[in-house]
Structures are given as structure tokens and as C-alpha cells.
C-alpha positions, 0 to 999 in steps of 0.5 A: 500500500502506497502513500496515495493509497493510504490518503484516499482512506478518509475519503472512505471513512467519510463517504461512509459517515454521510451514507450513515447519516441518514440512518439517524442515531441509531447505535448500529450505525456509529458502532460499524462506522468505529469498527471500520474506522479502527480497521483502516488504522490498523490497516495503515500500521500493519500493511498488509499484501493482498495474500495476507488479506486474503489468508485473514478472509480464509481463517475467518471463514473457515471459522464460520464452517467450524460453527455448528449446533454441537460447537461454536468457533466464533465464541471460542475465538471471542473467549480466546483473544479475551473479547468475551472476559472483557465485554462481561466484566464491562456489562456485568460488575459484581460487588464485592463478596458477590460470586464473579459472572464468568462466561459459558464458554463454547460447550454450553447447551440450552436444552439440558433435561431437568433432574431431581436433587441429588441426581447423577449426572454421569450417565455413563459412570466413567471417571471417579466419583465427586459429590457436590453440595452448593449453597446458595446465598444472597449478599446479606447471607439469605438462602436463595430458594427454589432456584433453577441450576444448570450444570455442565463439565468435561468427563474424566478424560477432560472431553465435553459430550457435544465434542464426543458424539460418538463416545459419550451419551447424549446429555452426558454430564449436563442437567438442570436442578432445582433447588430447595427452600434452605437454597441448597443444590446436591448431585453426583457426578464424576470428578473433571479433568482439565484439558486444552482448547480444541486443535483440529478447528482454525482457532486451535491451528491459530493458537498454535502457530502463535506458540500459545498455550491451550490449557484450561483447569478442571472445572464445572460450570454453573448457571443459576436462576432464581426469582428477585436476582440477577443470573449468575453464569461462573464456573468452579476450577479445582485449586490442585490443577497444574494448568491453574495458573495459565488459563487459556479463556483466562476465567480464573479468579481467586474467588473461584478456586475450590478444593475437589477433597479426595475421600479416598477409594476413587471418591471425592466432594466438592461443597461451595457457597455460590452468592448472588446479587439481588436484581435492580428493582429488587434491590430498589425496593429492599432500600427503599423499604429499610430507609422507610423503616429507619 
């Protein structure tokens, strides 16, 4: 790219912005108009041939090909250049003693069945056992009733069920429970392992022609929902893992390390508190109510 080259760039951004201008205020437009702004700048810096242009097209659309029912490449790359940590973390603050909102991740499924407390979620019965215990409080220690929490994991092998159609049962390590009126969620399931990002998809080939690092710590991830509170997605690493200190989708926080107890015999226990934050009009109204009261 020559310097006349690089002088016809604004004409461009300004063609644009005129064109735009009749859409009105709309965030759409200024949003598109700041995303090709900083891709012309970067363009300028970089420089790059047109083979290079044309190798970022091909990635790109070979992770539009990856992107299916069972994976999801695109949150996969969000999650692993750090997008999806940093747009959570902006939309999604927490107090403090608040459990941290984390991501689901790319292996997350909508359509999990519902399970009875203090059900096996292993439907194959491979791997060590590990029972769970979660308590779930609000900020001010109160118990979180009747919550739904859906739960979902790598096996043993530290392979999630929508990566092994083939090997594992449908729904294996996956549920939906609810919980009871002292805000507690039990179940059985089979200790997790960690593992690293998958390597036959664009992002993992991209991953390591960078010489980056695919590992994520053992861990289970939870959704909860409950009446009067936000929802809360995070999931919980085991503090042993050797990985724990280089996280790949960089989900691990201190607040989230717990200790996966071996009881011997191939069994272990897991018990957490998991605290939520009341929604805004809840806690509105709670203020609002004490300042009648004072």
C-alpha cells in the first residue's frame, strides 16, 4: 500500500459517515462506522499484501464452517483473544463478596433435561466419583430458594459430550436442578479433568502457530436462576490443577478456586457457597423499604 493509497482512506471513512447519516442515531450505525474506522488504522500500521488479506478472509471463514449446533468457533475465538472476559466484566460488575459472572464458554447447551436433587449426572459412570453440595446465598447471607441450576463439565478424560458424539451419551454430564427452600443444590457426578482448547478447528491451528498455550483447569460450570436476582453464569476450577495458573479463556479468579477433597477409594466432594446479587428493582425496593423503616 502506497502513500496515495493510504490518503484516499478518509475519503472512505467519510463517504461512509454521510451514507450513515441518514440512518439517524441509531447505535448500529456509529458502532460499524468505529469498527471500520479502527480497521483502516490498523490497516495503515500493519500493511498488509493482498495474500495476507486474503489468508485473514480464509481463517475467518473457515471459522464460520467450524460453527455448528454441537460447537461454536466464533465464541471460542471471542473467549480466546479475551473479547468475551472483557465485554462481561464491562456489562456485568459484581460487588464485592458477590460470586464473579464468568462466561459459558463454547460447550454450553440450552436444552439440558431437568433432574431431581441429588441426581447423577454421569450417565455413563466413567471417571471417579465427586459429590457436590452448593449453597446458595444472597449478599446479606439469605438462602436463595427454589432456584433453577444448570450444570455442565468435561468427563474424566477432560472431553465435553457435544465434542464426543460418538463416545459419550447424549446429555452426558449436563442437567438442570432445582433447588430447595434452605437454597441448597446436591448431585453426583464424576470428578473433571482439565484439558486444552480444541486443535483440529482454525482457532486451535491459530493458537498454535502463535506458540500459545491451550490449557484450561478442571472445572464445572454453573448457571443459576432464581426469582428477585440477577443470573449468575461462573464456573468452579479445582485449586490442585497444574494448568491453574495459565488459563487459556483466562476465567480464573481467586474467588473461584475450590478444593475437589479426595475421600479416598476413587471418591471425592466438592461443597461451595455460590452468592448472588439481588436484581435492580429488587434491590430498589429492599432500600427503599429499610430507609422507610429507619
Amino acid at each position: 500500500m502506497d502513500g496515495s493509497a493510504d490518503a484516499k482512506l478518509p475519503d472512505v471513512l467519510s463517504d461512509l459517515t454521510l451514507r450513515l447519516a441518514q440512518a439517524g442515531d441509531a447505535r448500529l450505525p456509529q458502532a460499524f462506522l468505529s469498527v471500520v474506522g479502527r480497521i483502516h488504522d490498523l490497516i495503515s500500521d500493519l500493511r498488509p499484501s493482498a495474500d495476507e488479506l486474503r489468508a485473514v478472509i480464509e481463517f475467518l471463514t473457515d471459522v464460520g464452517h467450524s460453527a455448528d449446533a454441537r460447537r461454536q468457533e466464533w465464541v471460542l475465538l471471542a473467549d480466546v483473544i479475551g473479547v468475551s472476559t472483557r465485554v462481561e466484566d464491562m456489562n456485568c460488575p459484581r460487588p464485592d463478596g458477590a460470586t464473579p459472572n464468568t462466561l459459558p464458554g463454547p460447550f454450553y447447551r440450552e436444552d439440558v433435561p431437568d433432574l431431581p436433587f441429588g441426581a447423577n449426572l454421569s450417565r455413563d459412570g466413567i471417571g471417579e466419583s465427586l459429590a457436590v453440595e452448593v449453597s446458595l446465598r444472597g449478599l446479606d447471607g439469605e438462602p436463595v430458594r427454589d432456584a433453577l441450576v444448570e450444570v455442565w463439565q468435561a468427563n474424566a478424560l477432560g472431553r465435553y459430550e457435544n465434542q464426543d458424539p460418538d463416545l459419550q451419551p447424549e446429555f452426558n454430564l449436563r442437567g438442570r436442578l432445582r433447588g430447595d427452600a434452605e437454597g441448597r443444590v446436591t448431585f453426583q457426578t464424576v470428578k473433571p479433568k482439565g484439558y486444552a482448547l480444541p486443535e483440529d478447528g482454525p482457532v486451535g491451528r491459530l493458537l498454535n502457530a502463535l506458540g500459545l498455550r491451550l490449557e484450561r483447569p478442571a472445572h464445572l460450570h454453573f448457571r443459576v436462576m432464581a426469582p428477585g436476582y440477577e443470573t449468575l453464569t461462573t464456573h468452579i476450577f479445582d485449586r490442585a490443577d497444574p494448568a491453574i495458573g495459565h488459563d487459556a479463556l483466562f476465567g480464573v479468579r481467586p474467588e473461584l478456586l475450590a478444593d475437589f477433597r479426595p475421600l479416598g477409594a476413587g471418591r471425592h466432594a466438592l461443597d461451595l457457597t455460590l452468592v448472588l446479587v439481588r436484581s435492580r428493582a429488587v434491590a430498589t425496593s429492599v432500600s427503599h423499604s429499610k430507609r422507610k423503616e429507619g
